[in-house]
C-alpha positions in Angstrom: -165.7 6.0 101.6 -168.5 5.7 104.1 -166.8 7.3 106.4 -166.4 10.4 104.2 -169.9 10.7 103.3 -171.0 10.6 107.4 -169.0 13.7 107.4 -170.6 15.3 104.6 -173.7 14.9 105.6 -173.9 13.8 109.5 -177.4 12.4 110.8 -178.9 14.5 113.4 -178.3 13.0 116.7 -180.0 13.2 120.4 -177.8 13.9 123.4 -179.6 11.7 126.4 -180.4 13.5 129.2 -181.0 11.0 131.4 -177.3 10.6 132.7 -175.8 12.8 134.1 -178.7 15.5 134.4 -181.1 13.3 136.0 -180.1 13.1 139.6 -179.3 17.0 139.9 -182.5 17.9 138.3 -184.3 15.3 141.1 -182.3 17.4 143.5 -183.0 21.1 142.2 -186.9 20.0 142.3 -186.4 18.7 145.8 -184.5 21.9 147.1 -187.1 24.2 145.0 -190.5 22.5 146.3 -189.1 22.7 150.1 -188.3 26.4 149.2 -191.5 27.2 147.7 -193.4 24.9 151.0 -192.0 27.2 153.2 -192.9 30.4 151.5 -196.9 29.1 151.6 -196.5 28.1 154.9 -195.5 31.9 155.9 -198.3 33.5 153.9 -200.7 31.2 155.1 -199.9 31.9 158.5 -199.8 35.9 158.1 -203.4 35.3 156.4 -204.9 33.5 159.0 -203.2 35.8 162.1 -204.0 39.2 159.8 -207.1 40.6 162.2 -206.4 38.4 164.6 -205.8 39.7 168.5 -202.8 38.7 170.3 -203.7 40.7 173.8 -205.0 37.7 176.3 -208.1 38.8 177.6 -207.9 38.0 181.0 -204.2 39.3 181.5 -204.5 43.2 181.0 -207.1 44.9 183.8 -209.8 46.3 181.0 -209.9 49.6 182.5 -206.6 50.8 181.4 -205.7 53.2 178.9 -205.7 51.8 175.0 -201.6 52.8 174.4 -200.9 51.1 178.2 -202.7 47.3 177.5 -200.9 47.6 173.7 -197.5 48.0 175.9 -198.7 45.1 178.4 -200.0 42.8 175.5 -197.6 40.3 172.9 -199.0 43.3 170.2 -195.8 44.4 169.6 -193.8 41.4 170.1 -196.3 39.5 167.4 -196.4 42.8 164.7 -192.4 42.6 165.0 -192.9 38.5 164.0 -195.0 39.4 160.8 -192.6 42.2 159.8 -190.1 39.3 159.9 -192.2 36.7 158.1 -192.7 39.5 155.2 -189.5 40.4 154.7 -188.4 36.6 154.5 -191.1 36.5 152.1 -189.9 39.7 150.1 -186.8 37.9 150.3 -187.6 34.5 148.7 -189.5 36.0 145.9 -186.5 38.3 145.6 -184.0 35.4 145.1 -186.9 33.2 142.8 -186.9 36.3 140.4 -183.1 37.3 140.2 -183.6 33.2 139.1 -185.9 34.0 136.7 -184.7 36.8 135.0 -181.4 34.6 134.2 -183.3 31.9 133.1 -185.3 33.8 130.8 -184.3 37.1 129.8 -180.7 37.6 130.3 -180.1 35.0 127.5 -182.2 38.0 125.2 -181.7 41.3 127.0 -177.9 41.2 129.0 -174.9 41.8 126.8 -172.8 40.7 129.4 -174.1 37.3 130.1 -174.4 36.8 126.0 -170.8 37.2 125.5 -169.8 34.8 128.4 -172.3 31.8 127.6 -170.4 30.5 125.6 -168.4 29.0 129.0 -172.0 27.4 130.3 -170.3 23.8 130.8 -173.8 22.1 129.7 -173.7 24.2 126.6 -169.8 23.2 125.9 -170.1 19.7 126.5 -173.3 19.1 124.2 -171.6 21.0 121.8 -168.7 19.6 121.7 -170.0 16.2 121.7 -171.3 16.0 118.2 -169.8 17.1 115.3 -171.1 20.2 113.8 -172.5 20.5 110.7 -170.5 22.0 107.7 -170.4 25.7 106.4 -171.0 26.2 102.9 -170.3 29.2 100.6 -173.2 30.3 98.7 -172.6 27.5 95.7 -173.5 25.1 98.5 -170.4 22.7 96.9 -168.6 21.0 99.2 -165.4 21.3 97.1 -166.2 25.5 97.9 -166.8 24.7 102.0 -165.9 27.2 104.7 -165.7 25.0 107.9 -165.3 21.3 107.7 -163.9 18.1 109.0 -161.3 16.1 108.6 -159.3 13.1 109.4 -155.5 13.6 110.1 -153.2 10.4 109.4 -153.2 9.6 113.5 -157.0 9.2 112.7 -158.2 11.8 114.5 -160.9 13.9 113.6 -160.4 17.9 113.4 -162.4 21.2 112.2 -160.6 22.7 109.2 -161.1 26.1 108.1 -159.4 26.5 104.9 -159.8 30.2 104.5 -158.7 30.3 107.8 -158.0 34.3 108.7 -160.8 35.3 106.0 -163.3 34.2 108.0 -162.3 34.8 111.6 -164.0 37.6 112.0 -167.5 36.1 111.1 -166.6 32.2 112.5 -165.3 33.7 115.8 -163.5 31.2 118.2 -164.4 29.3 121.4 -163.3 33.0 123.0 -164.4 36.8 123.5 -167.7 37.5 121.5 -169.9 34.7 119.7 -169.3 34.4 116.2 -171.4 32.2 113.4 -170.0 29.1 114.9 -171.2 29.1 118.3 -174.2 30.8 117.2 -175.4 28.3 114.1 -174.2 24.9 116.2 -174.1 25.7 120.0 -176.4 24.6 122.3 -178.5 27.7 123.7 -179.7 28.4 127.1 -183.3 28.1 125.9 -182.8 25.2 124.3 -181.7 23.1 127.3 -184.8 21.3 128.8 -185.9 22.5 132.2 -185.2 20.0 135.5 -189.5 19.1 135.3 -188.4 17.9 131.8 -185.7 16.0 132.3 -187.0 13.8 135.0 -189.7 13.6 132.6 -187.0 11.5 130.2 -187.0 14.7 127.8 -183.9 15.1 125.6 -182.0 17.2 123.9 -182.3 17.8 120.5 -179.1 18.7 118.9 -179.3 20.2 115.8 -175.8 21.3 115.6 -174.7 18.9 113.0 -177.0 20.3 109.9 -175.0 21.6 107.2 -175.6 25.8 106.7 -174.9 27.5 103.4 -174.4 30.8 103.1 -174.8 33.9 101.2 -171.0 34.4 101.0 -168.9 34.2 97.8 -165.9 32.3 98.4 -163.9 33.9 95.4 -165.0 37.2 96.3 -164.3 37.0 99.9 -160.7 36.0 98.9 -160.5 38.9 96.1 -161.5 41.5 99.0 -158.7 39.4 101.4 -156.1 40.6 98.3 -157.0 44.2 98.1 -156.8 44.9 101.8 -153.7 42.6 102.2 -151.1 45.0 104.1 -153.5 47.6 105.3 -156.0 48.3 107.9 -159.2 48.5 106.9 -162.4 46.8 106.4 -165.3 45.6 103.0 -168.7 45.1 102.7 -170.4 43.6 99.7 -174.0 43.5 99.8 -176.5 42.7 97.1 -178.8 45.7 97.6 -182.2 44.0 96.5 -182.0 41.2 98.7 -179.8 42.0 101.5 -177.7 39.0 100.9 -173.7 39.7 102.6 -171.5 38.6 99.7 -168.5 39.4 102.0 -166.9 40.7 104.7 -163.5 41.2 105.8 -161.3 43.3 108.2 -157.7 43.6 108.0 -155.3 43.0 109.7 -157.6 39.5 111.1 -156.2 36.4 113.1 -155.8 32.5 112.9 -158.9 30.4 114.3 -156.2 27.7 115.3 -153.4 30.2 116.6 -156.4 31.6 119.3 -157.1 27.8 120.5 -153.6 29.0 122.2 -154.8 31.2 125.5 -151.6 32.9 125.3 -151.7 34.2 121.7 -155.2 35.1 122.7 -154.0 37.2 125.2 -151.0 38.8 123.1 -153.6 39.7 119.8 -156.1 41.0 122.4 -152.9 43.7 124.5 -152.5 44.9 120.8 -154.7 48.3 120.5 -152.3 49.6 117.6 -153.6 46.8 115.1 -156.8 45.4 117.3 -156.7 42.3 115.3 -159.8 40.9 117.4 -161.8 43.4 116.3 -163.8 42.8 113.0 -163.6 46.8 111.4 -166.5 46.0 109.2 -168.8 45.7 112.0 -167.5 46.8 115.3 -165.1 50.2 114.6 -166.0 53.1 114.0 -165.0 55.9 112.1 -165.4 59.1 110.5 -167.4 58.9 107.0 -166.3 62.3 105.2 -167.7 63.0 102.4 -169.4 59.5 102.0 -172.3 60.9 104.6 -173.0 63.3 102.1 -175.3 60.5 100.7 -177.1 60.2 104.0 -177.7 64.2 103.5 -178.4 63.3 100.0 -181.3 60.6 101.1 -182.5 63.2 103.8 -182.9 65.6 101.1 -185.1 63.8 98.8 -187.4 62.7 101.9 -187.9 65.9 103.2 -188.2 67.4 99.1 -185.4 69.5 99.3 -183.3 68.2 96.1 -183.9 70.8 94.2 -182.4 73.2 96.5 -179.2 75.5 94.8 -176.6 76.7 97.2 -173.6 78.7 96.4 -170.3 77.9 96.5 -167.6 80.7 97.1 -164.3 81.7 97.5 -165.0 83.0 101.0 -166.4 79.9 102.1 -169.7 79.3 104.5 -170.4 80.6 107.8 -173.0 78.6 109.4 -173.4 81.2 112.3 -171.5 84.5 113.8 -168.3 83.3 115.3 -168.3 79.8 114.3 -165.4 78.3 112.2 -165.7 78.9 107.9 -166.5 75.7 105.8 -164.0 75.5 102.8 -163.8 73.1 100.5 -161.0 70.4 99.9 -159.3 72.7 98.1 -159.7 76.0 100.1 -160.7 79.0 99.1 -159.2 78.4 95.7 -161.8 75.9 95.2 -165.1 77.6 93.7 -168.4 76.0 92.7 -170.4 78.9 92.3 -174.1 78.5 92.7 -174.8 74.5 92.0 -177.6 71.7 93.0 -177.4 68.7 94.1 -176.1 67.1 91.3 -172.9 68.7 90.4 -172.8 69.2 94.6 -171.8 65.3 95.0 -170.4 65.3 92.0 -167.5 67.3 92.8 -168.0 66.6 96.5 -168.7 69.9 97.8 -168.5 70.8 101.3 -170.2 74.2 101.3 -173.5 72.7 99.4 -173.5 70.0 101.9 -173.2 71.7 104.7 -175.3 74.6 103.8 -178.2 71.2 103.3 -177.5 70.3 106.5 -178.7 73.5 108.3 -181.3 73.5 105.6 -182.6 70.0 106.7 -182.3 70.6 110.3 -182.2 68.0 113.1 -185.2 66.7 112.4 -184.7 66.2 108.7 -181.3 64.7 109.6 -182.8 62.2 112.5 -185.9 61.1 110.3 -183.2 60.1 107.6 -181.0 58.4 109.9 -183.9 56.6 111.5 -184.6 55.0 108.2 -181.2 53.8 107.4 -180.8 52.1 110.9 -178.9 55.0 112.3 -179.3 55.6 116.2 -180.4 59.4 116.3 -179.3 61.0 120.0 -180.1 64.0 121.9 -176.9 64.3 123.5 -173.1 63.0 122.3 -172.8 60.9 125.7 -176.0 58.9 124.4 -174.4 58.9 121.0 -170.9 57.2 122.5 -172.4 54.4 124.7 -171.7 52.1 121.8 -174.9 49.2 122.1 -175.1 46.7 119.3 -177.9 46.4 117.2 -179.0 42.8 116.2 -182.7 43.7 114.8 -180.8 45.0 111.6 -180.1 40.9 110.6 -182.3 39.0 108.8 -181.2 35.7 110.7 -183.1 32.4 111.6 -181.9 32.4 115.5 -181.7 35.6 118.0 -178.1 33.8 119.0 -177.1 34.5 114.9 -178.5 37.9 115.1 -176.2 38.8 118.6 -173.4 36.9 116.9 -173.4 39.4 114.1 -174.5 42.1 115.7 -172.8 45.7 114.4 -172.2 48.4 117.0 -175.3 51.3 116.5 -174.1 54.1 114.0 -174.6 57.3 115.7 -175.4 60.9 115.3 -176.5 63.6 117.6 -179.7 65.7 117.1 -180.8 66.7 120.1 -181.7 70.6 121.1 -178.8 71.5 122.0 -176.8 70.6 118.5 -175.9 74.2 117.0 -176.6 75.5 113.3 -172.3 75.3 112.7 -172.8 71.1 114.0 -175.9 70.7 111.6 -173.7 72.4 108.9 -170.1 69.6 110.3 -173.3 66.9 110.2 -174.1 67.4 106.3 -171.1 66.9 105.1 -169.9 64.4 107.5 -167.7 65.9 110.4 -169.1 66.7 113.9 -171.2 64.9 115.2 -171.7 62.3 112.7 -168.3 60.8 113.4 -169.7 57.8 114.5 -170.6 55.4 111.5 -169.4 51.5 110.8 -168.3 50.4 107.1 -171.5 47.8 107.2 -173.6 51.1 108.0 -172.6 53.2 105.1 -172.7 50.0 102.9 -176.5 50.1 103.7 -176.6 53.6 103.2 -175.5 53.0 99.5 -178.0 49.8 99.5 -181.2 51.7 100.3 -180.2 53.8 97.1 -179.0 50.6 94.9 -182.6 49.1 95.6 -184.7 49.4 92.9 -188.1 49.8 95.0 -185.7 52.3 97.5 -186.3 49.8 100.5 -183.4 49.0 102.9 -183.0 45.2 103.0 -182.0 43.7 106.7 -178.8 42.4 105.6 -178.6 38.1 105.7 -176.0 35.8 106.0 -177.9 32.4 105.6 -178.5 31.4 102.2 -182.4 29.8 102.6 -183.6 33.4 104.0 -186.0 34.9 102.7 -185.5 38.5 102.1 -186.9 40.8 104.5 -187.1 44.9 105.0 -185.7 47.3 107.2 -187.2 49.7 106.2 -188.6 52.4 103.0 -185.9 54.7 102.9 -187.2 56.4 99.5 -189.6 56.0 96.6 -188.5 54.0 93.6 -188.4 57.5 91.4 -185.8 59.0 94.2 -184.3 56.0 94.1 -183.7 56.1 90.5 -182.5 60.1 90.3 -179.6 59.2 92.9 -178.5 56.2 91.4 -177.7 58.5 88.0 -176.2 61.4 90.6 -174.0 58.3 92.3 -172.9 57.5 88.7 -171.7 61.2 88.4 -169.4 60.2 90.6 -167.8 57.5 88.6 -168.9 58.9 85.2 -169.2 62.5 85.2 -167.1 65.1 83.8 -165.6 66.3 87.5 -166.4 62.7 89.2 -163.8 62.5 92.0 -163.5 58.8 91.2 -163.6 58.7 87.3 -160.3 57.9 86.5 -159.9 54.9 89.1 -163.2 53.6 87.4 -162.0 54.5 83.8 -161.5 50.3 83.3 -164.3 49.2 84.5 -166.7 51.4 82.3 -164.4 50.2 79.4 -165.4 46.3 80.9 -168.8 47.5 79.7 -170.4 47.9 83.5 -171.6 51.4 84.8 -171.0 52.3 88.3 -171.5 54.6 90.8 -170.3 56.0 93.8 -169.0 58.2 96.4 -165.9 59.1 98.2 -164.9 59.9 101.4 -161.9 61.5 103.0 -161.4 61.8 107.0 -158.8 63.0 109.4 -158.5 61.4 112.4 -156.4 62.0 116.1 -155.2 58.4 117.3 -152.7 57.7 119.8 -149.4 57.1 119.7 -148.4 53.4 120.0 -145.1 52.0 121.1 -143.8 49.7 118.3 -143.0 46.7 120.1 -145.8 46.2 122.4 -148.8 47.7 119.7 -149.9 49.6 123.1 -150.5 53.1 123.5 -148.2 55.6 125.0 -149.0 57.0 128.2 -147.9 59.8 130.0 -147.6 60.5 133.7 -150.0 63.6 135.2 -150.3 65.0 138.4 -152.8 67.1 139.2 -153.0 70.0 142.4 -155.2 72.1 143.7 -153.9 76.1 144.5 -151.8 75.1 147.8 -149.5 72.5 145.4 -151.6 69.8 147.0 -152.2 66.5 145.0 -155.2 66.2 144.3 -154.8 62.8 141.9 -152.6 61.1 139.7 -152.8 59.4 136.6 -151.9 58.0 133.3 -152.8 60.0 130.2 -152.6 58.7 126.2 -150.6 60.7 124.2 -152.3 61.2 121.5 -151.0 62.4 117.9 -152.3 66.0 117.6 -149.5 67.1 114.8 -150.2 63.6 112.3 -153.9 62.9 112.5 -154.5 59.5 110.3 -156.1 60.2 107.0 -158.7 57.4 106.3 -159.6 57.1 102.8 -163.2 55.7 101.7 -165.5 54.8 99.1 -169.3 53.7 98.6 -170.1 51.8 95.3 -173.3 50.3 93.9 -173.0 48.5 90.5 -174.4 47.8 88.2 -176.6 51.0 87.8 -179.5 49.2 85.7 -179.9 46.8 88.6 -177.4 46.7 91.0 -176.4 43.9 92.4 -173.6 45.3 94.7 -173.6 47.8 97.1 -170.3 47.8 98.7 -168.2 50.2 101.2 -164.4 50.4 101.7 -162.0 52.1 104.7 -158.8 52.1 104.5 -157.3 53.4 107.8 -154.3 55.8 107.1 -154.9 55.3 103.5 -155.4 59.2 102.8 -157.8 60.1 99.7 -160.6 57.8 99.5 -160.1 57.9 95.8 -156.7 57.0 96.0 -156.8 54.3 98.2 -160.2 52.7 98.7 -161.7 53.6 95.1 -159.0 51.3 93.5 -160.1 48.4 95.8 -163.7 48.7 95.0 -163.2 48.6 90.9 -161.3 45.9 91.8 -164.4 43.9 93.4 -166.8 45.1 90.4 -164.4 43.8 87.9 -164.0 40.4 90.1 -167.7 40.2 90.5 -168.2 40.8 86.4 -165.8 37.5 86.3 -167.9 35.4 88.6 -170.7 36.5 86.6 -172.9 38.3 89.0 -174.5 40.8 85.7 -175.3 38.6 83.3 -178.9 40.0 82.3 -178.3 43.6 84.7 -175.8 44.9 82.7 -178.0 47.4 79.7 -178.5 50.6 78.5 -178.8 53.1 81.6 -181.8 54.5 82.2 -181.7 56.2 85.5 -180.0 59.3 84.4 -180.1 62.1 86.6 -182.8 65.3 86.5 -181.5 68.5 84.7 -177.9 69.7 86.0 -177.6 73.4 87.0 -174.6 74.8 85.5 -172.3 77.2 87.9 -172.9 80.8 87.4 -169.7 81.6 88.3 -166.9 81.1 85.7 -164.1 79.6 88.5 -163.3 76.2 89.0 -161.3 73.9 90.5 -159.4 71.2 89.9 -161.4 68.2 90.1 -161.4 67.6 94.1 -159.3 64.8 95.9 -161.9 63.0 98.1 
């Protein structure tokens, strides 16, 4: 029984680092003291010699010219010794800086030497000499923990995760990027006492072992596990007034104690087809569709265009001479007629939407992205490089912040971007085809907030809450919470059906789907890799110019992801969640079903007891179509 309650609660503990630390950090003082001796005694020396003359006096007759006794003199020989002593000098201070700079900075700055410092032997065997505290869902019970230990019947002592592939993505391993383990109980670089302080007697303090709650729900975590079980595809569930992460999952994910295997680390990470190493939720990206038309939504409120009417015809839009014609979902059978805002992402409308976009303009468009922690390029190669973006967490350690770190969301709005790519922007094609599902979970948060403030999104339960930034005011907040609900509610809502049981569960909704094709390659079946071809290229003799492989990619099948954005309840919501389902075609098909499913899990747990009342942030006065055409209720 003792035993059982150290490993509940295990006392905080000092690694000595007296042995075996002492002697080399004796030695590194030695070596750096002689090194820095030297490098005084060579800029003492050019100090003292600066003005000083080398030509004897006696040795060169006075009467000769000035270039003729500088030849005859040790001048020369004694300006080619300083240059010397300088550029040893350059180089010391060289070699003391590339020191410094990994000492201090690469832990912060270099992505590089973040992802492999995990194999810093004094980090792994401080680490792995204590045990580590225990993860707690956000009941803090241990009956509900995460990670924990055990003792098998040989007595040995082992880390258990009992929701083992559910939390992969988040945990990480002891391999490829840091996840919450490493980054809540490893030993960091900056952490680890200089070699002045350890000949000093200083210690390390390891505070590894300390229990950490957080602001996941087990029960929902394992409800979102159940809804994506068989696809590929990726939640979020946030709680939009705090920030808090109430889960997280990718599909398809991994085993934490299959990867302590090198070789099945090695097989999961050749697989491109099903990339199970990479968490979708944070670090894919994708398309949004239609579901960017609430970014064009929040743009238009900041910049006061909501009350803007566009029409909506059977001929379609033509942002400028020559360029391709906008349809919508249902082509040129699908009319709208002259329509605002409202009915626009009611019914999804491409032509409002992109006809908004031009409206907006770059700078509308950047200003909005800016705001919802989207990266906002002048050109697409910017756009692509991909950085991560750890000041979005609200964490307690910059190692927790790397560990969770989402790749940047991107969209281009530099000069060059066209009136036909502001009009592919608005309603999410072009050059806005770089979004994360966390990303357009926040997207729906900053509108779910009650005040209109983006919350940095936190993982550890003791946070406080923190903001990103003030996206909108509290009225525009309140207006596109009602127009979200159109969505789920409204007459023509592309996702009333799917959400037809929840409203009857009492609990009103809203939300927003997305539908978007994408070109992938083709992967051979067996191996999960993609299929190359073999090309040749030659210049006009027939010469070879070079060879190489090329991916076929699948121009005649694109994949059809389906998506969905949801905030609940609209009183005071207290989710804010975002679903893709790769391949899964219509977002309200595929991922719509999945998020009712959460809202109705979350009613269960309880999470709107005292949110859940009469609505009151109905939208402003609807504009009714002038034209008497309509289509059927669109499929995105």
């Amino acid at each position: 029984m003792t035993f059982f309650l150290l490993l509940q609660s295990p006392t905080p503990a000092e690694v000595a680092a007296s042995v075996p630390e002492k002697v080399p950090a004796i030695l590194t003082l030695i070596y750096l003291g002689g090194f820095l001796l030297i490098v005084l005694v060579l800029l003492v020396s050019l100090f003292l010699n600066r003005r000083k003359s080398s030509t004897p006096t006696g040795a060169v007759p006075a009467d000769l010219p000035k270039e003729v006794r500088r030849r005859l003199s040790s001048t020369s020989t004694n300006r080619g010794l300083r240059g010397l002593r300088w550029l040893f000098v350059m180089l010391a201070l060289a070699i003391l800086g590339f020191h410094f700079y990994w000492t201090h900075y690469a832990p912060e700055s270099n992505e590089k030497f973040q992802e492999l410092s995990y194999k810093d032997l004094r980090n792994r065997r401080l680490s792995e000499s204590t045990l580590r505290g225990w993860l707690l869902d956000r009941s803090g019970k241990l009956e509900n923990s995460l990670a924990l230990y055990r003792r098998d019947s040989s007595g040995n002592i082992t880390r258990e995760y009992p929701m083992d592939q559910a939390f992969a993505h988040l945990f990480g391993s002891d391999r490829g990027d840091p996840g919450l383990e490493r980054a809540l109980f490893g030993i960091q670089s900056g952490a680890l006492p200089e070699a002045l302080e350890v000949v000093n007697g200083k210690s390390v303090e390891f505070k590894g072992n300390t229990d950490v709650r957080l602001t996941i729900d087990r029960d929902l975590q394992q409800a979102a596990v159940e809804q994506l079980k068989g696809k590929h595809g990726a939640v979020v569930v946030l709680n939009p007034q705090t920030g808090e992460v109430l889960a997280l999952y990718s599909e398809p994910s991994y085993s934490l104690k299959e990867v302590e295997d090198e070789s099945t680390w090695i097989r999961l990470e050749a697989n491109q087809r099903d990339r199970p190493l990479v968490s979708r939720a944070t670090g894919a990206y994708y398309i949004p569709g239609s579901t960017f038309k609430t970014v064009t939504m929040t743009a238009a409120f900041i910049a006061g265009f909501q009350d803007t009417e566009f029409t909506c015809s059977g001929g379609g839009y033509y942002a400028a001479p020559g360029a391709n014609v906008i349809f919508d979902d249902g082509g040129a059978g699908e009319v709208h007629g002259r329509i605002g805002i409202h009915t626009a992402y009611e019914v999804s409308c491409n032509q409002y939407f992109a006809q908004m976009g031009v409206k907006l303009g770059a700078e509308n468009l950047k200003r909005a992205a800016q705001l919802l922690g989207i990266g906002a390029y002048d050109t697409p190669a910017e756009a692509l490089r991909g950085k991560k973006q750890p000041q979005i967490w609200n964490a307690s350690t910059d190692a927790v912040k790397r560990a969770l770190a989402p790749r940047e969301a991107t969209i281009v709005t530099g000069k060059q971007v066209s009136r036909y790519d502001l009009a592919l922007i608005g309603y999410g094609q072009g050059y806005a085809g770089q979004m994360t599902t966390l990303q357009m979970a926040l997207a729906a948060a900053a509108i779910g907030n009650m005040e209109g403030k983006l919350m940095k999104p936190r993982i550890e339960f003791d946070r406080a809450p923190e903001m990103f930034n003030q996206v909108i005011t509290p009225q525009a907040a309140a207006t596109m919470r009602g127009i979200m609900g159109l969505v789920t509610g409204g007459a023509s809502g592309t996702a009333r059906g799917v959400f037809a049981p929840v409203a009857a569960a009492g609990i009103s909704t809203g939300g927003k789907t997305g539908t978007a094709q994408k070109v992938v390659p083709v992967y051979d079946p067996k191996t999960g890799e993609p299929k190359t071809r073999h090309r040749v290229e030659k210049d006009n003799r027939g010469n070879i110019i070079r060879e190489y492989e090329e991916t076929i990619m699948d121009e005649q099948n694109p994949r059809i992801d389906g998506w969905f954005l949801c905030i609940a309840p609209l009183e005071r919501p207290q989710l804010a969640i975002a679903v893709i389902v790769e391949g899964g075609g219509y977002g309200s098909k595929s991922a719509a079903p999945i998020a009712a499913a959460l809202v109705l899990k979350a009613k269960e747990l309880g999470y709107f007891k005292g949110a859940v009342g009469p609505v009151s942030n109905q939208p402003g006065p609807r504009v009714t179509p002038r034209q008497p055409r309509r289509a059927a209720t669109p499929r995105q």
